[in-house]
N, CA, C and O atoms as a DFTB+ gen file, in Angstrom:
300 C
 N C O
     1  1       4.827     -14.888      11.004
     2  2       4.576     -15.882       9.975
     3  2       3.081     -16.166       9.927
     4  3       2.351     -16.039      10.910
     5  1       2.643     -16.585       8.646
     6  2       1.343     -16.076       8.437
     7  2       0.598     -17.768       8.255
     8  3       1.392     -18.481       7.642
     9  1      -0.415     -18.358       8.555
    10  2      -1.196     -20.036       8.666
    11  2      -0.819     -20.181       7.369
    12  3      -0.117     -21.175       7.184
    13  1      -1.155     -19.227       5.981
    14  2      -1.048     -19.598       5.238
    15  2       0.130     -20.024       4.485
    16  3       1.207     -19.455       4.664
    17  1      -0.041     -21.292       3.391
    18  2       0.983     -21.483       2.845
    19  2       1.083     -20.547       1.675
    20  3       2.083     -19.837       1.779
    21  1       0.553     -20.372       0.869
    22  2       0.526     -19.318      -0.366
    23  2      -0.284     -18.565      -0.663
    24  3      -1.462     -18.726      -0.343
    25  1       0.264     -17.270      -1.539
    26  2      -0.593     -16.112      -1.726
    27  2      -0.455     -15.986      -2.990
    28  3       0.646     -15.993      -3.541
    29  1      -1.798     -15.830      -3.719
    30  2      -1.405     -15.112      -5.298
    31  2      -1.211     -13.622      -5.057
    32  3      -1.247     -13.090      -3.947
    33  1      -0.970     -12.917      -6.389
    34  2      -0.611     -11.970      -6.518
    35  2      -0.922     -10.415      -6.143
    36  3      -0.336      -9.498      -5.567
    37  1      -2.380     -10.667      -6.899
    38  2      -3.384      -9.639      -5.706
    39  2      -3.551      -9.875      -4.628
    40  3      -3.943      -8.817      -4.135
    41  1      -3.499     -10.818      -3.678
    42  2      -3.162     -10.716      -2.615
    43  2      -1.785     -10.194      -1.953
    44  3      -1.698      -9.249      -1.168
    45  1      -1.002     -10.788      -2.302
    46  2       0.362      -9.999      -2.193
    47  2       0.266      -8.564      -2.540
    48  3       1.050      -7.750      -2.053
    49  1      -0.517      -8.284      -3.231
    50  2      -0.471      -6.507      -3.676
    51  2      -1.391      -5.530      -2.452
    52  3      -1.283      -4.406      -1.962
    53  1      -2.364      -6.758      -2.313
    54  2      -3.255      -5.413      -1.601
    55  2      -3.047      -5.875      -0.390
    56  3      -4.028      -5.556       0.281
    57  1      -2.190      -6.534       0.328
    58  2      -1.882      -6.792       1.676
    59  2      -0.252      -5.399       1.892
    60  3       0.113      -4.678       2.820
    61  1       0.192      -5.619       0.664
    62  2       1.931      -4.955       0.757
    63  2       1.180      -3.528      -0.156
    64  3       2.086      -2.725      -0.377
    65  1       0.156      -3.141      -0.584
    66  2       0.482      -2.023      -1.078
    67  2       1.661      -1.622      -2.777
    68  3       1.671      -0.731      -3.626
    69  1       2.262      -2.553      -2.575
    70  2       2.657      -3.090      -4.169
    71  2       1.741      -3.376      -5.264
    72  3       0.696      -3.999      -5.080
    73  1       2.054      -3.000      -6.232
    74  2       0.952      -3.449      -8.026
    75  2       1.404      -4.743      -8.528
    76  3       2.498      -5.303      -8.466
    77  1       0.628      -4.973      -8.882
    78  2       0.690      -6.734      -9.420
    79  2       1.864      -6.377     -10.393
    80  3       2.819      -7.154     -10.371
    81  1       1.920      -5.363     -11.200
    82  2       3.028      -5.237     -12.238
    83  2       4.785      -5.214     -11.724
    84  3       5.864      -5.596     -12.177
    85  1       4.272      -4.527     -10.526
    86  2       5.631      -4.789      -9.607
    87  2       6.146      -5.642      -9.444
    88  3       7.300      -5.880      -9.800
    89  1       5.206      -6.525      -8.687
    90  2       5.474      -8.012      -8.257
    91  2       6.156      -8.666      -9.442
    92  3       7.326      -9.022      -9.584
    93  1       5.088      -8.731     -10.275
    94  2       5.407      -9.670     -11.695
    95  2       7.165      -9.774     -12.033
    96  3       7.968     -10.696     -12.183
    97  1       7.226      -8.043     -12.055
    98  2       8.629      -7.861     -12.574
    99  2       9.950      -8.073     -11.399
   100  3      11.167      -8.080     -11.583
   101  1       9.265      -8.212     -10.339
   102  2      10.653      -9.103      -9.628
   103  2      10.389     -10.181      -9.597
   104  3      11.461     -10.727      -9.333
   105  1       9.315     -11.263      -9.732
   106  2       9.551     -12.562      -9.905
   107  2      10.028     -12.340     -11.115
   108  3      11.139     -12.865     -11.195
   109  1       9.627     -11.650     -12.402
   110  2      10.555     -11.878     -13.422
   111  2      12.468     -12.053     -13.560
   112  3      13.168     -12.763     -14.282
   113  1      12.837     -10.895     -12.350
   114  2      14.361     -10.603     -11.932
   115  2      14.256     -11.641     -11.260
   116  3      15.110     -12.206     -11.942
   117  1      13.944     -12.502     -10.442
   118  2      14.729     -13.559      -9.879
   119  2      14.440     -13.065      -7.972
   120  3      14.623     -13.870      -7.059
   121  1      13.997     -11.672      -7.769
   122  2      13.842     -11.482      -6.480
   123  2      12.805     -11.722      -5.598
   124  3      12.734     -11.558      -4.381
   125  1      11.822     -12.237      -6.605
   126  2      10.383     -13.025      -5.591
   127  2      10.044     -14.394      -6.101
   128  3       9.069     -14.671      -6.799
   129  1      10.827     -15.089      -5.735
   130  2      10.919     -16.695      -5.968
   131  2       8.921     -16.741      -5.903
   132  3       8.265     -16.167      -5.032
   133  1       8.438     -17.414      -6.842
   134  2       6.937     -17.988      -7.008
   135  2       6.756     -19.225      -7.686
   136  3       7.583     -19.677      -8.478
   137  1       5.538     -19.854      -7.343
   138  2       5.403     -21.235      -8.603
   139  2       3.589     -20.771      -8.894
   140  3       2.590     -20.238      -8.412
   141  1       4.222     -21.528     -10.166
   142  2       2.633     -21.181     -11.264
   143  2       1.996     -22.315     -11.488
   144  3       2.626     -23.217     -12.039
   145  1       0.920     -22.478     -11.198
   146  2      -0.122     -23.605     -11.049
   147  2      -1.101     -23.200     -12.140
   148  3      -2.004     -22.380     -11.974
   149  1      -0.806     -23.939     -13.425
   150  2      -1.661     -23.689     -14.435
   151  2      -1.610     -21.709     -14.825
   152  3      -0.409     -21.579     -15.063
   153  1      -2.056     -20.698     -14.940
   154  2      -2.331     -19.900     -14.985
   155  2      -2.374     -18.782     -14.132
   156  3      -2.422     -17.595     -14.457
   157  1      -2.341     -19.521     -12.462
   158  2      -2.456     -18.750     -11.378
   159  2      -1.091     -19.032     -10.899
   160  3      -0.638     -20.176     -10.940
   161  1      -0.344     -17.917     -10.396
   162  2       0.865     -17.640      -9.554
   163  2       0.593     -17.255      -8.706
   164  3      -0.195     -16.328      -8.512
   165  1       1.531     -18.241      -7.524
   166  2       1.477     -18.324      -6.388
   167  2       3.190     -17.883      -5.765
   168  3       4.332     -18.079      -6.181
   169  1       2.523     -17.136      -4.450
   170  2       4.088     -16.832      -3.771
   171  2       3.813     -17.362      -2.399
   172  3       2.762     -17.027      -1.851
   173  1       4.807     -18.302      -1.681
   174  2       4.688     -19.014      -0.977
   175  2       5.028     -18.446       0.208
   176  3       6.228     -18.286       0.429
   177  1       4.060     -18.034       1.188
   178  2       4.280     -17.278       2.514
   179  2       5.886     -16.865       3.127
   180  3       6.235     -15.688       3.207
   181  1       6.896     -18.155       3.589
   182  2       7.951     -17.932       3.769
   183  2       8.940     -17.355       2.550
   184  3      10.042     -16.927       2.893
   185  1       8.584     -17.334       1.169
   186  2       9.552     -16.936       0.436
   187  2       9.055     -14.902       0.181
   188  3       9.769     -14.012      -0.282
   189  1       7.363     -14.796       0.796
   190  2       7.555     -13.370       0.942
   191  2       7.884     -12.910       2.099
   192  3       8.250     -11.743       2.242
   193  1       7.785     -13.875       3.209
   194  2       8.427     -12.778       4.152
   195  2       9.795     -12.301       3.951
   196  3      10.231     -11.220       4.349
   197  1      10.670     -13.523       3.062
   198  2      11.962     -13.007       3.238
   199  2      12.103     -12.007       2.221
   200  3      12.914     -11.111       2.456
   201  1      11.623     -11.989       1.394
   202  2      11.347     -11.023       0.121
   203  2      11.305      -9.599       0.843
   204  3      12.050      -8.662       0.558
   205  1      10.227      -9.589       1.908
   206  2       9.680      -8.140       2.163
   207  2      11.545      -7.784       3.515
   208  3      12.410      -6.912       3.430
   209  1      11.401      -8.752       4.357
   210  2      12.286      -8.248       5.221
   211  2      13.678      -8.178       4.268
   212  3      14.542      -7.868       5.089
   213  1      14.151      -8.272       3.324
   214  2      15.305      -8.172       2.219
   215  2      15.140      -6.047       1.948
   216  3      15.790      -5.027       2.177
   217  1      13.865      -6.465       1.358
   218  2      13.733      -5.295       1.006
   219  2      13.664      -5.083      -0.515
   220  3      13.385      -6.143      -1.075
   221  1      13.778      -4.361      -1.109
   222  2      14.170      -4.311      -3.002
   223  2      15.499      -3.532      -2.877
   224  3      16.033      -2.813      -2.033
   225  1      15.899      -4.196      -4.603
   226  2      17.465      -3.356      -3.992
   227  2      17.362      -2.174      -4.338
   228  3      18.329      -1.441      -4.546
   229  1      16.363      -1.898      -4.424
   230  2      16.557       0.005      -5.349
   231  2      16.740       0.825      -3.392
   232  3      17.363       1.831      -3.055
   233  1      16.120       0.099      -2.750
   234  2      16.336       0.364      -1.531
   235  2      17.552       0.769      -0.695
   236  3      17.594       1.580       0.229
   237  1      18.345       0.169      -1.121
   238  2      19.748       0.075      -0.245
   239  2      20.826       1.347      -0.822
   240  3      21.632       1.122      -1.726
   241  1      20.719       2.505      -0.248
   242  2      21.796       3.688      -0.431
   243  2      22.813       3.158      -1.498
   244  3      23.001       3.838      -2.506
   245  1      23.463       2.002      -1.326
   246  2      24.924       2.127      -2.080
   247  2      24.271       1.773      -3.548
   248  3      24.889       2.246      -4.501
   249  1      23.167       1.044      -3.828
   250  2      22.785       0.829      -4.711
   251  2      22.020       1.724      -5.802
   252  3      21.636       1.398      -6.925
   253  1      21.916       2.968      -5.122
   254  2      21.596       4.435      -5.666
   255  2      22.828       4.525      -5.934
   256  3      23.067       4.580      -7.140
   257  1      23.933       4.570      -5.069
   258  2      25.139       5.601      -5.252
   259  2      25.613       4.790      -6.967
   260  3      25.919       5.509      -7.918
   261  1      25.593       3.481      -7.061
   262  2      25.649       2.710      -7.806
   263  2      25.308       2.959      -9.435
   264  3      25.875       2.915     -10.527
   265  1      23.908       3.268      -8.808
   266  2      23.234       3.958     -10.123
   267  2      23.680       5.147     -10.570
   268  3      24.450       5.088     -11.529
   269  1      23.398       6.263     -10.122
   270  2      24.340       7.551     -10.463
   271  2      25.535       7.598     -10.399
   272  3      25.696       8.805     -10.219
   273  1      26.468       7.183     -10.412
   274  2      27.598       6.740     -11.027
   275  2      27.863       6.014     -12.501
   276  3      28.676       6.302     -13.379
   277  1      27.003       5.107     -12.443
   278  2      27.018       4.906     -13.639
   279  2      25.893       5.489     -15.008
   280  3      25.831       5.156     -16.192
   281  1      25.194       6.372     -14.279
   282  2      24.395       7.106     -15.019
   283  2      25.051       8.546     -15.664
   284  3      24.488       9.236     -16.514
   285  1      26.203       8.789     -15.132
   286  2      26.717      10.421     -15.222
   287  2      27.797      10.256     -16.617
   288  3      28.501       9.317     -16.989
   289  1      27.604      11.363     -17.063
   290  2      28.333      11.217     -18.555
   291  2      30.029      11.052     -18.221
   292  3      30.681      11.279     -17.203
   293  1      30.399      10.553     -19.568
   294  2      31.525      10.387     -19.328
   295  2      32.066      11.775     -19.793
   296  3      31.280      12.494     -20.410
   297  1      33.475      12.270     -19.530
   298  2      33.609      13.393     -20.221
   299  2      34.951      12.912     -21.063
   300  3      35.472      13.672     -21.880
């Protein structure tokens, strides 16, 4: 756990190696809880650690199997 209480975005990017566009679009999905202070978004230390130790779900095997399944034509 990190002193700090919050990180904006480029920080979150160039600490994790993630693109700000990334980020954006899972706080957009609901998977990186943030609050916006005027113009600047902020992600609050404990809500990325749990973020990063979660993982993304594109991550998790069944959630591939998930996808190609429902990606394959019907016949």
């Amino acid at each position: 756990m990190s002193s700090r209480f919050a990180w904006s975005l480029g920080e979150v990017a160039s600490s994790t190696g993630l693109s700000v566009a990334f980020l954006r679009n899972e706080i957009r999905a609901g998977r990186l809880p943030s609050r916006k202070f005027g113009r600047r978004v902020l992600v609050r230390d404990e809500d990325l650690q749990r973020y990063l130790a979660k993982g993304s779900p594109g991550n998790k095997p069944e959630e591939h199997a998930a996808v190609l399944v429902n990606a394959l034509p019907l016949k």
